[in-house]
C-alpha positions as CSV (number, residue, x, y, z in Angstrom):
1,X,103.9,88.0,88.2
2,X,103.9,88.0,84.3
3,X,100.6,89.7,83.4
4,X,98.1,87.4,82.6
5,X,99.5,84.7,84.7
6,X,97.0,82.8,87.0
7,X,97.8,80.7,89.6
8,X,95.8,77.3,89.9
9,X,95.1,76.3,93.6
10,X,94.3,72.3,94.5
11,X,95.4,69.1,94.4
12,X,97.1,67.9,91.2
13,X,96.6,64.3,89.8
14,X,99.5,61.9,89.8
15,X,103.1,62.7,91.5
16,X,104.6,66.4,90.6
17,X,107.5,67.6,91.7
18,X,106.8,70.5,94.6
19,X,108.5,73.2,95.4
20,X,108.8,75.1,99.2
21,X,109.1,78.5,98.8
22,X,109.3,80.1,102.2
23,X,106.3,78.3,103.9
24,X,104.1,77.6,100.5
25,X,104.1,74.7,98.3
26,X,104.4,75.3,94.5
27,X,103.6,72.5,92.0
28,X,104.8,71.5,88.8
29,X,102.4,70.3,86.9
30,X,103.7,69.7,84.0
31,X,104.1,66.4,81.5
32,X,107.4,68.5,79.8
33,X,110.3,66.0,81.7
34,X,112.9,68.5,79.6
35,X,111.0,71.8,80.7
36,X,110.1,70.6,84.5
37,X,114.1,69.1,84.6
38,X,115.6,72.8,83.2
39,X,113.6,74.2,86.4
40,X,114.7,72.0,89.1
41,X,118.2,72.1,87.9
42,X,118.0,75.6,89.4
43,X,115.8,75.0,92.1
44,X,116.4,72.1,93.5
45,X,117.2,73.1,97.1
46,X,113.8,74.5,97.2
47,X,112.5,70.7,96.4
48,X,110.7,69.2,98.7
49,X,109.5,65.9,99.6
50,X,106.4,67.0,101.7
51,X,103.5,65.6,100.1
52,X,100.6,68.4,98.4
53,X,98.7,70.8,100.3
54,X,95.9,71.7,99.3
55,X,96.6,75.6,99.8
56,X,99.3,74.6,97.3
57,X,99.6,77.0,94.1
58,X,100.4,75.0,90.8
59,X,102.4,76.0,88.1
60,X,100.8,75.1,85.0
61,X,102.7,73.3,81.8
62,X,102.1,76.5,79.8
63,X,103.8,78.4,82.4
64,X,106.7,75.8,82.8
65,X,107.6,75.7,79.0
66,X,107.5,79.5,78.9
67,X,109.6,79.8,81.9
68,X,111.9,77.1,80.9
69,X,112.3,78.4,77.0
70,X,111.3,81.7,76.5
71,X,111.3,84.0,79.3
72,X,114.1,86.0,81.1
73,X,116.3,83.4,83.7
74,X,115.7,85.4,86.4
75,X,112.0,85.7,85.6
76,X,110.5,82.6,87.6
77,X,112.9,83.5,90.7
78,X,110.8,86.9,90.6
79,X,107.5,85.2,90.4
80,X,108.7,83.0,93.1
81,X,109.9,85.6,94.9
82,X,106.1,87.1,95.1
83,X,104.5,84.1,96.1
84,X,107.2,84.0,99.5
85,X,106.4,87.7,100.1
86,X,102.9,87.2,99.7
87,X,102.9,83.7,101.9
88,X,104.3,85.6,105.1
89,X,102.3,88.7,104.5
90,X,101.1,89.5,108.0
91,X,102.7,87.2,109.8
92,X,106.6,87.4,109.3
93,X,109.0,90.5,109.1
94,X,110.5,90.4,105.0
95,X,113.7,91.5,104.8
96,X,115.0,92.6,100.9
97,X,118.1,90.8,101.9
98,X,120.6,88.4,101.5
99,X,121.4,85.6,104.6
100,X,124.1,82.9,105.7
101,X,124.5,80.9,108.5
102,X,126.7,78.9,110.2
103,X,126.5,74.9,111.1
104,X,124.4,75.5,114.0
105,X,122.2,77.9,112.4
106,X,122.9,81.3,113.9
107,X,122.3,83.3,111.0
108,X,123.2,86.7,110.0
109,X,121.7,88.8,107.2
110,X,123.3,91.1,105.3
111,X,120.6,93.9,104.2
112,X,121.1,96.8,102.1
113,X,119.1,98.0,98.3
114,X,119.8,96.6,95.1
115,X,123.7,97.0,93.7
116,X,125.1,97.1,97.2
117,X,126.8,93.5,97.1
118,X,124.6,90.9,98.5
119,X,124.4,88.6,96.1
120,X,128.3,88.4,95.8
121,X,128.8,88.8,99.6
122,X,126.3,85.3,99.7
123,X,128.2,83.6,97.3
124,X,131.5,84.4,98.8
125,X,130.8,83.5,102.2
126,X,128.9,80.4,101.6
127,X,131.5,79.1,99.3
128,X,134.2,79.2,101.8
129,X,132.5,78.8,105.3
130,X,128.9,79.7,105.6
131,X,125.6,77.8,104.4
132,X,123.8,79.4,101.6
133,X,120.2,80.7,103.1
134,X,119.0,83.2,100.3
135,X,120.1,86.4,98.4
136,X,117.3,87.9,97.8
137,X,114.5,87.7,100.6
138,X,115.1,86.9,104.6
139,X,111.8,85.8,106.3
140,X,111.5,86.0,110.4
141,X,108.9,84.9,112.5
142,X,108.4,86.8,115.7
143,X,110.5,84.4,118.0
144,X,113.7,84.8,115.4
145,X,113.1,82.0,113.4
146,X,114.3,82.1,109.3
147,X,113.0,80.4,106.7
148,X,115.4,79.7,104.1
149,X,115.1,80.6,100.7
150,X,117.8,78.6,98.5
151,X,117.1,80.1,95.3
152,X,119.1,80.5,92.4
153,X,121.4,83.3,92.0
154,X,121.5,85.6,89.2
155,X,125.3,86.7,88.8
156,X,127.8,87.6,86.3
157,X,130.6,85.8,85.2
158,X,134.2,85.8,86.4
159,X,135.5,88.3,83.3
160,X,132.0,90.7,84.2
161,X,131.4,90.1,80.6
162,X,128.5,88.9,79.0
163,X,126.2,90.1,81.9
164,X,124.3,88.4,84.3
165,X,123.1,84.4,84.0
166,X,120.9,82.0,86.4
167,X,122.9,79.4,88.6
168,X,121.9,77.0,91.1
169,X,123.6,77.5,94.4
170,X,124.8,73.4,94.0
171,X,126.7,74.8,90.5
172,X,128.6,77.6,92.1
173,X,129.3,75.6,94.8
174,X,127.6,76.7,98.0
175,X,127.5,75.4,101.1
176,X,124.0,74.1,102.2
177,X,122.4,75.7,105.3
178,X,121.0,73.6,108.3
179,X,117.4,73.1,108.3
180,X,117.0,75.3,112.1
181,X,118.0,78.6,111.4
182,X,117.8,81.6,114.0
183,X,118.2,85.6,113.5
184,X,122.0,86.0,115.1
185,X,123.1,89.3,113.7
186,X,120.9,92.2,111.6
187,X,124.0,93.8,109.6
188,X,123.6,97.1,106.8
189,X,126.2,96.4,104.5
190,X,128.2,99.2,103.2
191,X,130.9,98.6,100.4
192,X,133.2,101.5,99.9
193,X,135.6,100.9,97.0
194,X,138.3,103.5,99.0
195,X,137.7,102.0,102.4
196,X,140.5,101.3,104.7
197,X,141.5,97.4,104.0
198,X,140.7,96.1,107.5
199,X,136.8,96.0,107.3
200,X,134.4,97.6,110.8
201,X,131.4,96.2,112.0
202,X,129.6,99.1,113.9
203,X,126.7,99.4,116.2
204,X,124.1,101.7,114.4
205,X,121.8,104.0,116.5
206,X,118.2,102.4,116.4
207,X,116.2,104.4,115.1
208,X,119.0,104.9,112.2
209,X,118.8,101.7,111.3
210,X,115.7,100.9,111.5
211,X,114.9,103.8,108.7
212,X,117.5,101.9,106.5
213,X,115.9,98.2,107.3
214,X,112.2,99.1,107.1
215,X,113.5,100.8,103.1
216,X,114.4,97.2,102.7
217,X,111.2,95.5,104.2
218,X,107.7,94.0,102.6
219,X,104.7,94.0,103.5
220,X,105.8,95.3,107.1
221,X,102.6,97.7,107.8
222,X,100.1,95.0,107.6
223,X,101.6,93.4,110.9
224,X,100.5,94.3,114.3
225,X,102.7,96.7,115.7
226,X,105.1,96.7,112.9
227,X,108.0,98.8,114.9
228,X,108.4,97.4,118.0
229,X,107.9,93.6,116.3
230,X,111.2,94.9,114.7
231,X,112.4,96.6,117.2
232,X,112.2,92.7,119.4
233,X,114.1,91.3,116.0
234,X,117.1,93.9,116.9
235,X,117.0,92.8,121.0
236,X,117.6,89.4,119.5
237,X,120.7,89.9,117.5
238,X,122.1,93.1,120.0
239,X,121.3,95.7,117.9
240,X,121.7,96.5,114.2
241,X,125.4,96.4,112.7
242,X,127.0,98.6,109.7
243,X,129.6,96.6,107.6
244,X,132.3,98.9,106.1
245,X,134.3,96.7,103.8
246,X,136.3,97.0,100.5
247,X,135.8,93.6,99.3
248,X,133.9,90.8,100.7
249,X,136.8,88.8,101.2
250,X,138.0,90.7,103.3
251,X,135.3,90.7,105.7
252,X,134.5,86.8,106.0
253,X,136.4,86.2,109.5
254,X,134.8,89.0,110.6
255,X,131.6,87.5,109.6
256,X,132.3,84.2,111.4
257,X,133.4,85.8,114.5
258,X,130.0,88.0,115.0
259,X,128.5,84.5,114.6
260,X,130.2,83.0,117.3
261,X,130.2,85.8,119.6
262,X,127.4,85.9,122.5
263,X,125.2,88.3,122.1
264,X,123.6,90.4,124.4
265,X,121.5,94.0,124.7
266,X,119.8,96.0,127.1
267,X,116.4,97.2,125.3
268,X,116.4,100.6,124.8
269,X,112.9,101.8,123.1
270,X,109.7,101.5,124.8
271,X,106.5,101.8,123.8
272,X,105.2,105.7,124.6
273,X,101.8,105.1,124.9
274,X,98.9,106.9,124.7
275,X,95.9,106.9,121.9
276,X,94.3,108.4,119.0
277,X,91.4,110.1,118.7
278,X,89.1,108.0,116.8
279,X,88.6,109.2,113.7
280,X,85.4,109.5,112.5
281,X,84.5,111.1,116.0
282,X,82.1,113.5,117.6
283,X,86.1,115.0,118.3
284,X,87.1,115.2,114.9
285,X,83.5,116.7,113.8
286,X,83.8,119.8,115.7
287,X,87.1,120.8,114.5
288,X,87.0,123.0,118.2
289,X,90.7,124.3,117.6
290,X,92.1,121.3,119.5
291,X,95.6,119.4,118.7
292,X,94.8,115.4,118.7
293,X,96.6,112.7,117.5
294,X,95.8,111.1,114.4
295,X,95.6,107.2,114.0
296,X,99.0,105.8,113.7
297,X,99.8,102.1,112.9
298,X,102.5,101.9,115.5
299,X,105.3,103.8,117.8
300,X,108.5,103.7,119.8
301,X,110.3,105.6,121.5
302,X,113.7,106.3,122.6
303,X,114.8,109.2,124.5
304,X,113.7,112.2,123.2
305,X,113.2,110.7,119.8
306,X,110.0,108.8,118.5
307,X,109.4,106.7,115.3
308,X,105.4,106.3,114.5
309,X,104.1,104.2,111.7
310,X,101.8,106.0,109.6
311,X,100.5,103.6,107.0
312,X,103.3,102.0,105.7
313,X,105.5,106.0,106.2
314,X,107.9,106.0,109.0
315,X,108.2,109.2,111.1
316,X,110.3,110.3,113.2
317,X,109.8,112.8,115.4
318,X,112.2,114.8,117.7
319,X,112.2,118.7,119.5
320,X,108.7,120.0,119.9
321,X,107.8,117.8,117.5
322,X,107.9,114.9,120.1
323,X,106.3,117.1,122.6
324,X,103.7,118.1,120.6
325,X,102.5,115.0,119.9
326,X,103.2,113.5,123.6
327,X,100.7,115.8,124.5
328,X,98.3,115.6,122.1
329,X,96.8,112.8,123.4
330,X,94.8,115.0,125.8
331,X,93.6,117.2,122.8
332,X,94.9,120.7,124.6
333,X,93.6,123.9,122.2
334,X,97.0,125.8,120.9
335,X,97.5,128.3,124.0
336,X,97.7,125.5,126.3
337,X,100.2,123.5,123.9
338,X,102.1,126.6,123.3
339,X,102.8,127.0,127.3
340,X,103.4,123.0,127.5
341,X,106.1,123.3,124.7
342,X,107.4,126.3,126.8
343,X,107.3,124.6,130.4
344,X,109.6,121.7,128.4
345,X,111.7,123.5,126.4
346,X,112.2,126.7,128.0
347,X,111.2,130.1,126.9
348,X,111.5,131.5,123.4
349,X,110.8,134.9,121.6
350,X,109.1,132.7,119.0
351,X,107.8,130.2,120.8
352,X,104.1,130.5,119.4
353,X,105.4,130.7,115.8
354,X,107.6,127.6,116.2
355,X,104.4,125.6,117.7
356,X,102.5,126.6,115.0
357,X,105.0,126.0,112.2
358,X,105.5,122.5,114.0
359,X,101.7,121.5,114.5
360,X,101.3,122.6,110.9
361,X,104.1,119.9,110.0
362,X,102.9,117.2,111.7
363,X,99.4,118.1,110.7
364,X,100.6,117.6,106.8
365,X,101.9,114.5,107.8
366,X,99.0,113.2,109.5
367,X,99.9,112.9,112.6
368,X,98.1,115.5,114.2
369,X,94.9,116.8,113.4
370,X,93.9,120.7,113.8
371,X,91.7,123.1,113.0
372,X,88.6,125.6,113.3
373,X,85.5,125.7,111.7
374,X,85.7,128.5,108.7
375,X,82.5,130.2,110.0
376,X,84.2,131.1,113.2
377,X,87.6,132.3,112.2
378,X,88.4,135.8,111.7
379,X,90.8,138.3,110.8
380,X,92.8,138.4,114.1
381,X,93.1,134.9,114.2
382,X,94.4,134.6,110.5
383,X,96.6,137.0,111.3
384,X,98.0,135.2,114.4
385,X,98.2,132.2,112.8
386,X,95.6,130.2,114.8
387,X,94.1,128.7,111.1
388,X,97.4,126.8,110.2
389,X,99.0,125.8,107.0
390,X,100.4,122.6,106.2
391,X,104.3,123.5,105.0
392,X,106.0,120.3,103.8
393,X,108.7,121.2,106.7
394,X,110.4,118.5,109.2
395,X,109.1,119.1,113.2
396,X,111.9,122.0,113.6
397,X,113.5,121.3,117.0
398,X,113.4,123.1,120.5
399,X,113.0,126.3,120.4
């Protein structure tokens, strides 16, 4: 949003054209025929015929003449963009991504960070054989369930010179998507200019992934339980894919055939339990040289590898990193965690220092907290490295 922009909520007098964009109504409340036209030439698969809500936000006429005259072409698809993020906020998973889908809706979406190709891997595909959901942002309720997003694309032309214009998806001649549309296949795209010419479409380890989709999320800490909510979106759609590809072209039966294939997928994370101490806490007060969790948003786990949620920072933890804060959840002092780590792990010359390097770790990264009183620590335990620092260090692994 433009600084100084306000939106207006209500109900408008009089019939203005309206605007879905991902769940919210927008208005155009404008008497500029010329200016309102110029915007629904580009946005007219976003027009709809639902009558005004009164949640709606309207655009004003000082904002439509600026948008349709003066500003940047891309400029009200970022606005836009804003108002769709900030419409699911809390209750859908937002994907910085681009999506197609086939005529019964299955839908894949193609994720990856700005520059990777996903606004020319949309075009190509819903030119040829593929409706045209969105490039830009992919919006899934819990039970699968995308919202399209049909907004204009901002793309070069065919020479790459000149740089980068507005067009409509019904000027470049895309195919429309159905009106049902259903999370079929999560895939990372990966373009590799030297890449061998028959394209791959790998499964990625989860927790991989995952680090790679929640880079390309919004809003994703403010939803209850964040991780496994995502982790639910990847049962869906059998796990999370990696296309490696030289040019989109050459992927597109590819594309179509993960579409049409069944899928199917054995969970594999679960949830590991467990609580923090509550902050805040008689617990936390004493500072009695206990290891206790610290409040996370959310956590799964998979083998002998866990990804917490703290804030809106994934962790992952692994080694006595894992262990560590497995067992933290019964608050042991660090003699008794020391001899847990050992009992897991096996004995180790250094064992004490590589609990304490790893507590002091996770302590920097808030997932533990630790500590004594300064009154009550001395020499020898300075020396033995009971009062911890916080290094900027990774969990190291088994000792």
């Amino acid at each position: 949003m433009h600084a100084g922009e306000k939106w207006v909520s209500g109900i408008v007098t009089g019939d203005r054209p309206r605007l879905d964009v991902v769940g919210r109504g927008v208005v155009l409340d404008s008497s500029d025929a010329v200016a309102v036209e110029t915007l629904l030439s580009a946005w007219s698969r976003c027009r709809t015929s639902v009558p005004q809500q009164k949640d709606d936000l309207v655009l004003s006429a000082g904002d439509i003449h600026d948008y349709a005259y003066r500003y940047k072409p891309d400029a009200l698809a970022l606005r836009l963009t804003s108002v769709g993020i900030q419409a699911g906020r809390g209750r859908q998973v937002m994907l910085h991504a681009a999506a197609v889908s086939d005529d019964t809706g299955a839908t894949v979406v193609l994720v990856g960070p700005s520059g990777r190709g996903k606004t020319t891997a949309a075009m190509h595909l819903a030119r040829h054989r593929l409706g045209y959901v969105t490039d830009e942002l992919v919006s899934i309720g819990p039970d699968g369930t995308v919202l399209p997003f049909p907004r204009p694309l901002l793309a070069g032309s065919e020479s790459g010179e000149g740089g980068k214009s507005q067009h409509a998806p019904d000027d470049l001649g895309l195919r429309p998507c159905v009106a049902a549309l259903r999370l079929s296949r999560l895939v990372l795209l990966d373009r590799q200019p030297d890449a061998p010419t028959a394209p791959t479409a790998g499964p990625v380890p989860l927790f991989d992934g995952l680090m790679e989709v929640i880079a390309q999320s919004s809003s994703l800490n403010v939803l209850e339980q964040p991780l496994q909510r995502l982790c639910r979106l990847v049962d869906l759609c059998g796990g999370i894919l990696r296309l490696t590809y030289r040019e989109i072209g050459d992927a597109e039966d590819l594309i179509v055939d993960l579409l049409r294939e069944p899928v199917s997928a054995t969970p594999e994370w679960r949830d590991p339990g467990g609580h923090p101490t509550p902050e805040g806490s008689l617990a936390w007060g004493l500072m009695d040289g206990r290891v206790r969790r610290k409040s996370y948003r959310d956590a799964v786990q998979v083998g002998d590898e866990a990804l917490l949620m703290i804030g809106d920072v994934p962790v992952l933890l692994t080694g006595i990193g894992l262990t560590i804060w497995t067992h933290a959840t019964t608050a042991p002092n660090f003699d008794e965690l020391v001899s847990r780590v050992v009992a897991e792990h096996g004995p180790h010359p250094e064992a004490r220092r590589l609990v304490r390097e790893a507590v002091a770790a996770l302590a920097g990264a808030d997932v533990v907290g630790f500590g004594h009183p300064r009154p009550l620590v001395d020499a020898d335990a300075v020396l033995d490295g009971d009062l911890l620092p916080k290094p900027p260090q990774v969990p190291p692994h088994s000792p």
